[in-house]
N, C-alpha and C positions, 0 to 999 in steps of 0.2 A: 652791325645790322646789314644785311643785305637788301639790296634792291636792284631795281629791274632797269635797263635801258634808260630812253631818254627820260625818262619820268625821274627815275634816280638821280639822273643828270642835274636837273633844274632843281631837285632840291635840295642836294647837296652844293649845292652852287649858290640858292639862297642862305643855307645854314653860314656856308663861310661869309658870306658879304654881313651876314648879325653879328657874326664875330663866334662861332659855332664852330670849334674844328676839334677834326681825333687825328692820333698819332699817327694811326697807318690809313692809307686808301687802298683798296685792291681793285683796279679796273681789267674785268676779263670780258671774254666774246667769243665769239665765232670769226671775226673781222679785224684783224692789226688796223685798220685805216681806220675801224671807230674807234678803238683804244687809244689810239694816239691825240683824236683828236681830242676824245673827255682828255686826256693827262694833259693835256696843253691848259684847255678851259679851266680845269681844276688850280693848273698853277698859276695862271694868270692870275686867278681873284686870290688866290694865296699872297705873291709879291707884286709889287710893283716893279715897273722896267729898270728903273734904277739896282733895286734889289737884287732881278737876276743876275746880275753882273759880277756878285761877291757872295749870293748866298743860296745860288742854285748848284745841285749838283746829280749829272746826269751820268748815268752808267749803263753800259751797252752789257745785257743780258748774254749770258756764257762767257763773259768777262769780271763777272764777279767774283769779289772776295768778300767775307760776312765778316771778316775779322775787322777790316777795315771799315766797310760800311758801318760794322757798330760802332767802330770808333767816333765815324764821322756822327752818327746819333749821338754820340756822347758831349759832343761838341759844340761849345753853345756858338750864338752866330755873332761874325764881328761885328755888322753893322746890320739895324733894322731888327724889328723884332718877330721873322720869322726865317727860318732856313730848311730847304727843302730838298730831298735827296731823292731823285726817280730812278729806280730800274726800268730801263725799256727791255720787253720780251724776255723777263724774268724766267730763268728756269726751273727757280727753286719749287713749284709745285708739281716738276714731272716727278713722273714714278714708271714703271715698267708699265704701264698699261698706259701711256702718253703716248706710246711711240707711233703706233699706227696715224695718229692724227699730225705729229711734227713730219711723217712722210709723206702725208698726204699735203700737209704749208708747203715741202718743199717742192713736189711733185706741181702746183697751182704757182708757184715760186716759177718756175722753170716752164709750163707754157705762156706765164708772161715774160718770158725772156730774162727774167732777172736771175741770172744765173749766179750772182754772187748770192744772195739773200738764200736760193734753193741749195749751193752746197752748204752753205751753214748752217742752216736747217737739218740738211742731210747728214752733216758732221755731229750735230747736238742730237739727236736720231742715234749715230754710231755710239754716242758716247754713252747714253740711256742702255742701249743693247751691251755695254762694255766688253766692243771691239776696240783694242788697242790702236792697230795699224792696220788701214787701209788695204794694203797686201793679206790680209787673214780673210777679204771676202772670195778669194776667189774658191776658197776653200771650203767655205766654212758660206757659201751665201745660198745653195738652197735652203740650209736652215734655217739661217736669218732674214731673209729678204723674200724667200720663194711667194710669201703670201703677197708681198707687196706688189708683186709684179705678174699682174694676170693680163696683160693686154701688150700689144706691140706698141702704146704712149710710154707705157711701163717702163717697158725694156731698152728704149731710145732714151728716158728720163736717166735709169740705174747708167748705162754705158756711159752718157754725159758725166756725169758724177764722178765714177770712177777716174773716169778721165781725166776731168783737172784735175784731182783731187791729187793722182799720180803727176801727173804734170806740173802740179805747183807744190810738190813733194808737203801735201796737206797730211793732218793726221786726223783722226776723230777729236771730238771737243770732250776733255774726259768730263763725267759727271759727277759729282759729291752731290750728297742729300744733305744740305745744309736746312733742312725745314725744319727739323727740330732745336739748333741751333739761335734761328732767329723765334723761334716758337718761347723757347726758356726765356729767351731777351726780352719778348714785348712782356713774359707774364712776369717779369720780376721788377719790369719798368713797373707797372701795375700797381706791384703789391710796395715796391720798394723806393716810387716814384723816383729811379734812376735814371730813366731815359728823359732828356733836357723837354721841356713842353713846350719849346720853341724849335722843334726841330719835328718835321713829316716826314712818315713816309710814301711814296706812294709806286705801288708794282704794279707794271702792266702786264699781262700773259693772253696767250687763247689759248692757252693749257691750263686746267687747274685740273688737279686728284681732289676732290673735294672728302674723300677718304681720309686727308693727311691732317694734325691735330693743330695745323698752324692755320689751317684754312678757319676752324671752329672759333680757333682764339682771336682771328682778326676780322670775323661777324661778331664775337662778343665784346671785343676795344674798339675798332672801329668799322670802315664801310668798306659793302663790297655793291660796288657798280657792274652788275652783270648784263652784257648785250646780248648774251645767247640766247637763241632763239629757243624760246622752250617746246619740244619736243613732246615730252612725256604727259600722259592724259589728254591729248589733243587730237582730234584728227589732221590726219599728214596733209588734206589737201590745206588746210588751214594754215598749217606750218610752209606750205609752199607760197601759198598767199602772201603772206608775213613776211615772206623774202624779198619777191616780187614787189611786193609795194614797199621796201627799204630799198631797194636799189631805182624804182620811180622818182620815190620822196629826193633822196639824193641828185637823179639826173633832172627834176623841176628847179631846182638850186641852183646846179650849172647854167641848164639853159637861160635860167633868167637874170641870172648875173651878164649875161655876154648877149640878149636879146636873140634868144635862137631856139626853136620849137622841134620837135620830131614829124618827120614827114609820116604818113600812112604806114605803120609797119616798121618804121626803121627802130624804135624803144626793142621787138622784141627780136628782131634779126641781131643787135647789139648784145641784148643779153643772152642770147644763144651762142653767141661765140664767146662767151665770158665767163659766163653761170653765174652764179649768183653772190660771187666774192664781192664785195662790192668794191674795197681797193684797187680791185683788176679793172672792173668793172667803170671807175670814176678816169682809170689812167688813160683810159683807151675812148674814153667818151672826151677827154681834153684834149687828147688828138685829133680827133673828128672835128670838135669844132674849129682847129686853130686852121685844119684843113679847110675849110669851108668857104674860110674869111667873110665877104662883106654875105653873102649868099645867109639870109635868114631861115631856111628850111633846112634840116638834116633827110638825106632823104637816104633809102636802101643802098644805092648807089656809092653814094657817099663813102660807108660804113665799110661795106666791099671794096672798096679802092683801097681805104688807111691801115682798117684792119686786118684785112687782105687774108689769100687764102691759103692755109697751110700745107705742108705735107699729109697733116693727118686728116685732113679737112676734105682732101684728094681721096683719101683711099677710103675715107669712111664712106665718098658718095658711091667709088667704086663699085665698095661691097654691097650698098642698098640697089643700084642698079641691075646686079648682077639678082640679088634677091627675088627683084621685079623681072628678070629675064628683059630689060630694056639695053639689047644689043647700041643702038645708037650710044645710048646717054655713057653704057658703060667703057665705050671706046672715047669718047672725051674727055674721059674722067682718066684714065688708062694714058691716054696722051697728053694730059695734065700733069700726069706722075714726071713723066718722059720728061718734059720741059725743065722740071724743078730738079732734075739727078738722081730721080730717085732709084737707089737700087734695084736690078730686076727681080732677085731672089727676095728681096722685102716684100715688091709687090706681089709677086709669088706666095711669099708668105702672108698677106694678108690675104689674100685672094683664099688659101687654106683653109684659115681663122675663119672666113665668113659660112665656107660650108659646114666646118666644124659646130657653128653657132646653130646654123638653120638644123643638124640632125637634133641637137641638144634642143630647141626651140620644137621640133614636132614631137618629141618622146614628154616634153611636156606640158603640150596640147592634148596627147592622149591618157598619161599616168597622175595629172595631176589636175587636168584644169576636164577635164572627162565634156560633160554636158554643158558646160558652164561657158563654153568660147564660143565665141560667135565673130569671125572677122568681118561682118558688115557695122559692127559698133564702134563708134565715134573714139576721141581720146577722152571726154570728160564719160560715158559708158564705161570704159573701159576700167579709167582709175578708183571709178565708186564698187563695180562690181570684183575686180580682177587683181588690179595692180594693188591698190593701197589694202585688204583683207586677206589675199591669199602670198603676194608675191613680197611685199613690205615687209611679215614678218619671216622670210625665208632672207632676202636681203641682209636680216640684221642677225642672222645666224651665221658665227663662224664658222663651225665647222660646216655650214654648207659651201662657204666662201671658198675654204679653204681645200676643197677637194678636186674643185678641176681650176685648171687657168681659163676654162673656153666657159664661165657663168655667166652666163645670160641675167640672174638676179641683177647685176651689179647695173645695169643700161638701163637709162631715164626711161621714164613712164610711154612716150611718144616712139624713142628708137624702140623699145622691144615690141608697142604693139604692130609696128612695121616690121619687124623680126620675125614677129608669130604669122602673120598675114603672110609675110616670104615664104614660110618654110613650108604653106599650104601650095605652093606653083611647083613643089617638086615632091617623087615617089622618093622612099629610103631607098630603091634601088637607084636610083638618078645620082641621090646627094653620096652615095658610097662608089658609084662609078667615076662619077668628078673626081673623088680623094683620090684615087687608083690613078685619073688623068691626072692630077697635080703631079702623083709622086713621080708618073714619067716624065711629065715634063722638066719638074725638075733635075732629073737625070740626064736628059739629052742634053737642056741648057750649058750643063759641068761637062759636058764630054763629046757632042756629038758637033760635027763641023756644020753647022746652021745657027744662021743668025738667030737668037735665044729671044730678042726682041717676036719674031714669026712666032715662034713656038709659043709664046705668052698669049699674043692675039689670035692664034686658031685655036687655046686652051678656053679664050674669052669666050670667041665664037661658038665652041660645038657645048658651054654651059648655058647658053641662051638661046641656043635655035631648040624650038619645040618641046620640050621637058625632056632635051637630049639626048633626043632620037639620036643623032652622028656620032654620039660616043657608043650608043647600043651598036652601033654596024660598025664601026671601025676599032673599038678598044674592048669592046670586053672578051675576046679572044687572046688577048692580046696576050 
């Protein structure tokens, strides 16, 4: 049987304490940090502590072997009368249409810094695509990757990856479809009563095919504890909602275990640098508080100091300033890059990206959103009229996805309607004389004897003075 989140939770949890239990558990989501913590709850009322000690048995998913796992089901328990076998981040229910999602774990893997968990990720990803060796992307990785990689977060995440991965002479995690494997097993435990009925199982994933025939067979033997947020028949602001208040629910937990409150603002500055993961989301909110110490308020402050601000965090304000033509804001943000190393041809290149965005962002203010746009409307206007009926379902189109790296669809409801608002402060002759200014600028920086720093800051300057009058007098002759 299938059931839903915490509600599932709690009665699966009564079931076992009556003495109520099925062979298999499947705990999946959207969230590893909830799956772990149901398979912990689940095990707890299953043994006692003494019990774990001789009759738990834990296996790290992409390390699996089914020959042996069945064994161990085969196997009755030496002591106490239950024994319990957990795959954590099982990957027996990927399939080729998994992948996009394990590179998106790993991609959320790797801006919380956890870069062992994102190449593994990235690895069980390669293995799903079956890339043998590492070495076969350089070739072979517009094919396979090109989609994954539409943004300059993208392309800094792939380069990291590659990197160790070469550096710690890694290979892909290869993949077997063992799902029909343990599919045969549970249904002949079943019929055959061969599998011991002292022995669980229970899999955890935020991947499930629910396409695959093992997934069918272990709603009809036993439970499938689902945390995903259901999407489909809903409206999206609802499912946004639904986020937001699971990662609330979770930081009233924290704070009131440790007597500490969120000051004005600080919950959504928090969750803006995190999104809506909530394991990222909880790890970075236990930093904040341990930061705090005796200081009972979390305030904005705070959150900004621990969390701190990124490279990408720099250049996304760049670009929004540059949008606004806010010369001041965009030289801080510019000399913010400076400070933290960051490359000048990066900046450069993002600095690109953003005009590239703003032509792609008025072409469609005019072909697609016609009468319908109005940049004096708010963000909750905007998502009831715009974002969630016209823009949502282009979002979940691939092949719209997949036809430029510069899609605008893909950027939260708030950055694009700041994107469309930008792209109204400049003529298409402006935002295409900029590009012409980028491509020279980029060419002196490579070649000409002047400090490439100047060249970046007068490139800044003459895209903010006036809807770039200085470029009409000085460059378009050029």
């Amino acid at each position: 049987m299938e059931l839903r989140s915490e509600i599932g939770l709690s009665n699966t949890l009564e079931d076992i304490k009556t003495g109520k239990l099925f062979p298999v558990y499947l705990v999946c989501g959207d969230d590893n940090y909830e799956i772990i913590e149901a398979t912990h709850k689940i095990i707890e009322n299953i043994l006692s502590e003494r019990e774990k000690v001789t009759n738990l048995e834990i296996v790290e998913g992409g390390d699996e072997d089914w020959n042996k796992i069945i064994q161990s089901l085969n196997t009755f328990p030496l002591f106490g009368s239950r024994r319990v076998i957990a795959i954590k981040e099982t990957n027996i229910f990927y399939s080729k249409f998994s992948v996009e999602k394990i590179i998106e774990k790993s991609k959320v893997q790797f801006e919380a810094n956890d870069i062992t968990e994102a190449i593994r990720s990235f690895r069980m990803a390669l293995g799903v695509l079956k890339i043998k060796e590492i070495s076969e992307l350089r070739d072979r990785r517009s094919d396979d990757l090109h989609e994954f990689v539409e943004d300059q977060k993208s392309e800094k995440w792939l380069n990291k990856m590659l990197e160790e991965c070469l550096a710690q002479n890694l290979s892909p995690i290869i993949f077997r479809d063992d799902s029909d494997q343990l599919d045969e097993y549970l249904k002949k435990g079943q019929r055959d009563k061969g599998m011991s009925p002292q022995n669980i199982l229970i899999l955890g994933t935020e991947e499930v095919d629910k396409r695959k025939k093992l997934y069918k067979t272990i709603s009809d033997f036993g439970v499938v504890i689902n945390f995903s947020v259901q999407k489909t028949k809903r409206d999206p602001a609802e499912v946004e909602g639904d986020e937001k208040r699971g990662l609330l629910q979770k930081a009233t937990e924290l704070l009131k275990k440790t007597d500490k409150v969120f000051g004005k603002g600080s919950f959504e500055v928090l969750a803006n640098k995190t999104g809506y993961n909530i394991g990222v989301f909880t790890n970075e909110l236990e930093k904040v508080i341990l930061s705090v110490k005796d200081n009972k308020k979390i305030e904005i402050k705070d959150i900004e100091e621990v969390v701190g601000r990124t490279k990408e965090d720099s250049i996304f304000d760049l670009q929004n300033a540059l949008g606004r033509k806010d010369l001041e804001r965009a030289m801080v943000y510019f000399k913010d890059l400076l400070g933290q190393d960051e490359p000048l041809l990066k900046i450069l290149n993002g600095i690109a990206n953003e005009i590239r965005h703003l032509i792609v962002a008025k072409e469609f203010i005019e072909k697609v959103l016609k009468g319908k746009w109005n940049r004096q409307m708010d963000v909750g206007a905007f998502k009831k009229f715009i974002y969630f009926p016209i823009i949502l379902p282009l979002k979940k189109t691939r092949e719209e996805q997949g036809k430029s790296r510069y899609n605008i669809y893909r950027l939260p409801s708030d950055a694009l309607l700041e994107l469309l608002r930008s792209a109204e402060n400049f003529t298409y002759k402006e935002l295409y004389l900029f590009m012409k200014l980028l491509a020279e600028t980029d060419v002196k920086m490579k070649s000409v004897r002047v400090d490439p720093t100047e060249l970046l800051e007068k490139a800044l300057i003459d895209i903010c003075s006036n809807g770039g009058g200085k470029v009409k007098d000085s460059r378009v002759n050029a």
